[in-house]
N, C-alpha and C positions, 0 to 999 in steps of 0.2 A: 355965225354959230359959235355959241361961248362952248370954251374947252376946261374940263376942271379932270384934277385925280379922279383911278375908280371909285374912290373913297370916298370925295365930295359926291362924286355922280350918285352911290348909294345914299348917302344923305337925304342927297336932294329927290332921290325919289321917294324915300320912307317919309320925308313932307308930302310928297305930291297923293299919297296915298293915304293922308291923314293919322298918320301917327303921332301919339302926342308924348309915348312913354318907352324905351326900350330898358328892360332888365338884363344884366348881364356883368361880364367879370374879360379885361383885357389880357391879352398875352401876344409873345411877338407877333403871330400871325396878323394878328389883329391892330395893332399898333399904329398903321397907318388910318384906318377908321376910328379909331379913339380920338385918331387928332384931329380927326376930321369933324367928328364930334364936338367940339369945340367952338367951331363955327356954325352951329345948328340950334333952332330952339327947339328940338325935341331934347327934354326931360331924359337922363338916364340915369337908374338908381343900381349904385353899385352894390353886387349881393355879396357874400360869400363864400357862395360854388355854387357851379352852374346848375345842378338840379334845382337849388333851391329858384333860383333866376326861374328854368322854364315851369314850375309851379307857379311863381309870380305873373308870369307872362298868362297863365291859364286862370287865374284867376281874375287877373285883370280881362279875359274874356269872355268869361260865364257871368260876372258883374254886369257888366258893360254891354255885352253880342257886338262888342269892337273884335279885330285880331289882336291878339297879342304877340309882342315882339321881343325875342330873345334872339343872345349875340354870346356865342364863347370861341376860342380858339383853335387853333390846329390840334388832332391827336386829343389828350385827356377831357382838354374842356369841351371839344366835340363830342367824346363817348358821354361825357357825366350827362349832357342833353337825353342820351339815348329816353332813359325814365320816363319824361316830361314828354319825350317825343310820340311815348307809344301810350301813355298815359291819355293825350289830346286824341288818337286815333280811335280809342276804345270809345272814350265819351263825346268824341265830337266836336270836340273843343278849335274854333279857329286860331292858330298859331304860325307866325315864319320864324323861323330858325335860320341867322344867316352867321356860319363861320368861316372862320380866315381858314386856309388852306395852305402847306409848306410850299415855296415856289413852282410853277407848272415843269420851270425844267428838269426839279425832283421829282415829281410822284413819280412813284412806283421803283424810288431808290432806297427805301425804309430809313428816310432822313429822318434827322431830328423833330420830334412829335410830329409825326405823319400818321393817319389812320385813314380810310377810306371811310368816309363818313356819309358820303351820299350815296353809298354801296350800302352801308349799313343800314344807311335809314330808308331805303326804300323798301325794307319791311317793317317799319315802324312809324310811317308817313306817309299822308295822301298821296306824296309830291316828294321828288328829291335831284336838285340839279348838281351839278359839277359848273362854274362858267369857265368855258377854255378860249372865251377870245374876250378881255373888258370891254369888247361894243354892245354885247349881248347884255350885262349889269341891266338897264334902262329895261330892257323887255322883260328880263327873267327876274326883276324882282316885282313888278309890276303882273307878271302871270300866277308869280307865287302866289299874291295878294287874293287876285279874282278865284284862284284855286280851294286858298284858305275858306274863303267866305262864303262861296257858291256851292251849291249841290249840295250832298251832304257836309257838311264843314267837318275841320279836319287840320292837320301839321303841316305844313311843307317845309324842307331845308332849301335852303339855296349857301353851296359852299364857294368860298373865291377862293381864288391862290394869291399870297399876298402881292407877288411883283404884279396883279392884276386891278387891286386895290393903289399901287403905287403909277400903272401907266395912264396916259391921256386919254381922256371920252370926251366924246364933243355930242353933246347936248341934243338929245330929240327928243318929239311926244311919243310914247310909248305904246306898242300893237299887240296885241292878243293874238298876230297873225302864228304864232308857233301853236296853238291850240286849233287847230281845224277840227279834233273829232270831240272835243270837250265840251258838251251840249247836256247840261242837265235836264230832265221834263219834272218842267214846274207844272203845266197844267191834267188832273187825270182823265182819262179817258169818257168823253160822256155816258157812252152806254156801261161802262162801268160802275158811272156813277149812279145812272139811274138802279143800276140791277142794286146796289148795295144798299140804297133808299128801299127799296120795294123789302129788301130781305131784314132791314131794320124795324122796317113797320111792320111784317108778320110776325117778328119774333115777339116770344113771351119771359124768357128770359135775358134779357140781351144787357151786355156790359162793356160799356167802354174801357177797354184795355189802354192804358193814357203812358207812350215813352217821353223821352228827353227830348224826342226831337220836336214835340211841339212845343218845347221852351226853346231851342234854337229855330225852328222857324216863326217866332211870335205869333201865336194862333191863340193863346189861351184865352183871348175873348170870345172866337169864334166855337169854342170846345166848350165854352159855359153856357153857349148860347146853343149847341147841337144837344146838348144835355139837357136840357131846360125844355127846347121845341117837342123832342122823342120819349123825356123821361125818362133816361136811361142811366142807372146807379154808374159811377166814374172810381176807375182806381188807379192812384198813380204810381208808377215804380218811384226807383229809388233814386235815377236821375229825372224823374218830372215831378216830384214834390213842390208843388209853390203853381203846376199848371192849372192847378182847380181847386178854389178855396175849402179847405179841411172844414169849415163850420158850413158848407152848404146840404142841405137834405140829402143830397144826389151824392156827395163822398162817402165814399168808404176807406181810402186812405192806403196803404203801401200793401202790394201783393206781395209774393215768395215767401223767403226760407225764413226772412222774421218778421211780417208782415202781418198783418189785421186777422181774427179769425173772420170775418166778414170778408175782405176782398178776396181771400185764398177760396175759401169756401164758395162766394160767389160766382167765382172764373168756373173751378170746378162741375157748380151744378148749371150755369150759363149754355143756352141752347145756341146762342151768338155772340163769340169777338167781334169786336171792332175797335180792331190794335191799329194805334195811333202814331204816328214816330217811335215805335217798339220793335224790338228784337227778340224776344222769344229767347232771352240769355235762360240760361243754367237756373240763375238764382231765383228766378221766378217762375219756371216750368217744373221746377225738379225732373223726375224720371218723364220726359218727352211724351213719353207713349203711353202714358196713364194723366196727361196734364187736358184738362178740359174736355173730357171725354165727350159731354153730349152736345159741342158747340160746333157752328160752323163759324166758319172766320170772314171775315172782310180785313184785309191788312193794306193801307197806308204810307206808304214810305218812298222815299225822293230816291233810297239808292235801291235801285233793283236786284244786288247782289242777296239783300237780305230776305225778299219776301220768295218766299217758298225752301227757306235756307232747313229752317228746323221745322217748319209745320206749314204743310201743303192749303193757302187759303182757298176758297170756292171763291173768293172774286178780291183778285190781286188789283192794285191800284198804284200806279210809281206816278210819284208825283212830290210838288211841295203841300206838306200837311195844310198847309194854312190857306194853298189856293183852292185845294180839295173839299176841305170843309167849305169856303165860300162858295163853289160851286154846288153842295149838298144845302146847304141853307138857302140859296138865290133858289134852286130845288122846289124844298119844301115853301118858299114865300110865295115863288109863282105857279106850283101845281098841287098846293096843300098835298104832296107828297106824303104828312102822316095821315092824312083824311084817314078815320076807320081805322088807327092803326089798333093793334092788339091790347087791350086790357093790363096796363101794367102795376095794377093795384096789387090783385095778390105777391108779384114779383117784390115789389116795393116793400112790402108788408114782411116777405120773409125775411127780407135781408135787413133792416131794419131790426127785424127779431134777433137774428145772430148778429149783430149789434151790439144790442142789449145786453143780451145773456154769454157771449164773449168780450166784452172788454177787454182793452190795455187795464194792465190792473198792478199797484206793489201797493205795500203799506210802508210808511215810514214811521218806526216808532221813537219817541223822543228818545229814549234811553238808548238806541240801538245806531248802528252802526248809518252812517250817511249813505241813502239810496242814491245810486246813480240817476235813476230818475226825477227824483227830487230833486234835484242839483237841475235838470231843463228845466224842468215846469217853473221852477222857482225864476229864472235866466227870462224865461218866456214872459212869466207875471212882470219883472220887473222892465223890461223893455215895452211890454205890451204888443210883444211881436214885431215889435219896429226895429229888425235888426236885417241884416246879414250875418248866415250861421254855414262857419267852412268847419267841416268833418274833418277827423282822419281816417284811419280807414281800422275797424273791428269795430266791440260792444261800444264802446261810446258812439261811433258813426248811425250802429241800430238803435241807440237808445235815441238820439237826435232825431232822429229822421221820424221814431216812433210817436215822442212824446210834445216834439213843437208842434205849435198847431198853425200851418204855412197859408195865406193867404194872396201871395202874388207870387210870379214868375221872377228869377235872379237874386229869390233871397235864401236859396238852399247853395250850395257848391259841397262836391264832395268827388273824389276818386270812386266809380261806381265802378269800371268795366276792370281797370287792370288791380286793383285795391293797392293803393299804392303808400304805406306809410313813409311818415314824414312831411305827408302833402298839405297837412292843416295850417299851419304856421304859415309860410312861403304863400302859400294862395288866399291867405285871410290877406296877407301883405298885398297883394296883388289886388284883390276885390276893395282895398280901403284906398288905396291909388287911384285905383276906378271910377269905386262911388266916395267921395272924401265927406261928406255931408252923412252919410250911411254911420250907423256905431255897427260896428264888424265886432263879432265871438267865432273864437274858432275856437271849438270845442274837441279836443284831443284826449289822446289816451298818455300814460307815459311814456307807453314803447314809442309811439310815434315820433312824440316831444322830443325826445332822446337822438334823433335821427338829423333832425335839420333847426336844432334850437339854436345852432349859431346865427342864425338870420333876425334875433332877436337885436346883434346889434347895429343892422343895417336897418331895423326898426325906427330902433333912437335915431344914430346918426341922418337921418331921412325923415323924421319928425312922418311918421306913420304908425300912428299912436293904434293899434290894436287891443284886442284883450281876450287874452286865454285862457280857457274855464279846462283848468287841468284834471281830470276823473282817473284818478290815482290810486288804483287799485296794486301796485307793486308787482303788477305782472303783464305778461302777454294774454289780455283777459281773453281774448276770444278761443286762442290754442288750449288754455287750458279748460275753455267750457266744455270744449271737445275731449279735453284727455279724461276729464269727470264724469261725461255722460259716455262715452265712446272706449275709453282707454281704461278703464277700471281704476280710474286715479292716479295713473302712471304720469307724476307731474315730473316730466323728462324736459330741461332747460327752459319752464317758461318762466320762473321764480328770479323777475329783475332789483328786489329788493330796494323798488323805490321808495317805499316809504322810510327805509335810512339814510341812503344817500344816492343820487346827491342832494342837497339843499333844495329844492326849487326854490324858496326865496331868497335865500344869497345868488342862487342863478340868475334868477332875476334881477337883482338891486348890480351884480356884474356888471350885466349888459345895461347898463343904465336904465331899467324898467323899474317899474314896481311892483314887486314880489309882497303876494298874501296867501295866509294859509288857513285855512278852514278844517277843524276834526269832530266838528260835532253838529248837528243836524239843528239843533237850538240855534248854530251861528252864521246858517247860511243866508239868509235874508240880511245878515246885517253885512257879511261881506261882500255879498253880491252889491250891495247900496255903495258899499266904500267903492269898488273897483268901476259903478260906474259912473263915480262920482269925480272920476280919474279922468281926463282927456288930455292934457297936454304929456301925455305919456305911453307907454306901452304897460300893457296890465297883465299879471299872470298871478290865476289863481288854485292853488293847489288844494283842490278837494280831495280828504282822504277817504274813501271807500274802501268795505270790503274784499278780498281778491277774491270770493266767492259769489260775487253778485252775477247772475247770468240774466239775457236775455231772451225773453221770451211774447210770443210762442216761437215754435220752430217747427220748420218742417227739413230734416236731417238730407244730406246733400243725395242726391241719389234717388231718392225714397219719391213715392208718389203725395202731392198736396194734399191728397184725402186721407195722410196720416202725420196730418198739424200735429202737436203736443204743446200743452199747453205745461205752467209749471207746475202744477200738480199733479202731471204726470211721472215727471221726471225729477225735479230739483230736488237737491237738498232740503231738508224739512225747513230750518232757518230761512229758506228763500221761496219758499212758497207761497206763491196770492193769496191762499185761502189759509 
């Protein structure tokens, strides 16, 4: 039985477990696994703080549906993880987190950078170990793994103490035996599933309610195909963008608070949910108790904490979405289950109508200031959709999500649950690691930009050529939509004054990227051709917009879906559709 450090031993398990990439930043804790590193051929790209890393590591998982692996040290570089930690919990993201820890015979001596970090992250993590013996290394980074990826996917930390990284492990195959009651149900219930067929095919308005989780459970064949068989109009949130192609008859495209007036409106007047890897969050129910008044539900979902969490379904189903669906289809193939089902013309027909007559809609005028919108659609024409598109998180993330028109699963990425800025950059980085073949935009705000643009030179130096389509509005666009519509104009510290300083293209040309700048609506077509005419490099491009430009429609946080606003409701006259 070969004996190596705890250090080699984790190595050699994050091989055994298919790792091809660890992000991350060394410090003493850590220092014995750096060198161990050395002798490993997994890839590590060195960031420049640990959030930025576990954004990298999250990106490389929502690209990929690999886990992604992050590494920082005792004390600080532990806490900086926290972000990334709670960020991967909200959206689901598979991630291990494994940090050095100050020696076992310190803790709980408040030694040099010591924090209790698997105390902390067990409320910001599926999963959070301490290992107090290095025999354990082999099993508990190997449980983290099946953790991260199974059931609902999700963070797990696994923290070492360094003398544990430095003592002897002698080599085993590694057992799941410490998991006895960790048993996700992948398959749902039959009679379940029969009753939710029966209540599908009587309904006359019925809407597939489409979450993120059936982009982590790869179903979105299966979901073009239950849509197709039922006929049933599909709307995706804002972490399942890419589940169901936006140009099929059956889309209607992002529900909630800046979502389509078709999907809001549809959920709304909808006599049946059929919420799909969905959560029933805030941002797409508004006020709970006024949200889908005349629907019953059928809800979908692998973690049972969530179904019946905000809205009591008539026929609950815990399961994996994708075996679920397959089970609903095998269904309807072997007992024509829609036989007879209900008339969905007229349904089809209305929503269709509000369609129409609600649009995404701006005007870009040549002489006028550069629409935010125009700056995607433009992004979009020029790739032809053949991109991966990472958000950050306010009006550019809604404009994105609004205006691309998404065709597959893993080519959205975006901070949905915790809104987490700073996250665009870092996870463009991480999704181009990923998919390297992929042209990656991560499309940011400048508040965001501002946050984690030091990763720009772990770009270069790591030949991770990205490109950043900067929507530079000189402010905190989204706070101040709200201080305008909501606050009487009371613009209290969102005026970041980006458009003086700093540089973005000297920022750029810094870090050894290539900085372009765009101020006029005549020159965005040609800059967008320069930047992705670019590859052997990292690209940023500073679009100057508006700080008045808002987002719309809206349905106001709190407020019931049946009182959307559209911007001629509300907006500024200058920023009105019509």
């Amino acid at each position: 039985m070969s004996t190596s450090s705890g250090a080699e031993t984790v190595m050699k398990a994050l091989e055994r477990e298919g790792v091809e990439v660890v992000f991350g930043i060394p410090g003493g804790a850590t220092i014995p696994l750096y060198d161990a590193m050395l002798r490993s051929p997994i890839r590590h790209v060195l960031t420049r703080h640990e959030q930025g890393a576990g954004h990298m590591a999250e990106g490389y998982a929502h690209a990929t549906g690999r886990v992604g692996v992050v590494t920082g040290t005792s004390g600080p570089g532990a806490t900086n993880l926290v972000t990334p930690l709670q960020d991967a919990l909200m959206d689901s993201v598979p991630l291990v987190a494994i940090t050095g820890q100050v020696a076992s015979t310190s803790i709980g001596n408040d030694a040099f950078q010591e924090a209790d970090i698997s105390g902390i992250a067990m409320h910001c993590a599926k999963h959070a170990y301490l290992v107090t013996d290095p025999a354990d290394i082999i099993d508990t980074i190997h449980e983290a793994f099946h953790i991260a990826r199974t059931g609902r996917p999700g963070p797990v930390l696994v923290d070492i103490p360094k003398n544990h990284l430095n003592a002897p492990v002698s080599w085993k195959e590694p057992t799941l035996s410490g998991l006895p009651g960790y048993k996700p149900k992948l398959d749902g219930h039959p009679l379940q599933v029969r009753r939710a067929l029966e209540m599908l095919r009587t309904a006359e308005r019925p809407v597939l309610y489409v979450g993120g989780g059936v982009v982590k459970a790869e179903a979105h064949r299966e979901l073009l195909e239950l849509a197709e068989a039922a006929d049933t109009p599909v709307v995706t949130t804002l972490m399942a963008r890419g589940a169901f192609p936006d140009d099929h008859r059956l889309a209607l495209g992002m529900p909630g608070m800046h979502g389509t007036y078709a999907a809001i409106t549809a959920m709304q007047k909808a006599d049946l949910l059929v919420a799909l890897g969905a959560r029933f969050d805030d941002r797409v129910t508004g006020d709970p108790e006024t949200f889908a008044p005349y629907a019953r539900v059928i809800h979908v979902d692998i973690d049972p904490a969530e179904i019946g969490k905000i809205r009591k379904p008539e026929v609950p189903i815990v399961g994996d979405v994708r075996r679920v669906l397959r089970q609903m289809l095998d269904a309807i193939h072997k007992t024509n289950a829609m036989e007879h089902a209900a008339d969905r013309g007229p349904w089809l027909e209305t929503v269709r109508g509000w369609a129409t007559d609600h649009p995404l809609h701006y005007t870009q005028q040549d002489d006028g200031p550069i629409k935010p919108q125009y700056v995607i659609e433009q992004l979009l024409e020029a790739t032809g959709g053949d991109a991966v598109v990472v958000a950050g998180v306010g009006q550019h993330q809604m404009w994105a999500s609004q205006y691309w028109r998404f065709r597959e699963p893993r080519t959205w990425i975006n901070s949905g649950g915790l809104g987490t800025m700073g996250f665009a950059v870092p996870a463009a980085m991480g999704a181009k690691v990923g998919a390297p073949d992929r042209t990656v935009w991560a499309i940011d705000g400048d508040g965001c930009f501002q946050m984690t643009n030091q990763e720009l030179a772990t770009c270069t130096i790591n030949n991770i050529p990205i490109k950043v389509a900067l929507i530079n509005n000189s402010a905190l666009g989204m706070v101040r939509q709200w201080q305008t519509l909501f606050y009487d104009e009371r613009y209290s510290n969102t005026d970041l004054h980006s458009h003086d300083f700093p540089d973005f293209v000297k920022l750029a040309d810094a870090y050894g990227c290539v900085g372009l700048r765009c101020d006029s609506a005549e020159d965005v077509d040609a800059t967008i051709e320069k930047a992705m005419s670019i590859n052997d490099a990292p690209v940023v491009v500073d679009f100057r917009v508006h700080k008045d430009a808002m987002v719309w429609p809206m349905v106001a946080a709190g407020t019931s879906n049946s009182d959307i606003k559209v911007a001629r409701d509300m907006a500024p006259k200058w920023d009105r559709e019509d």
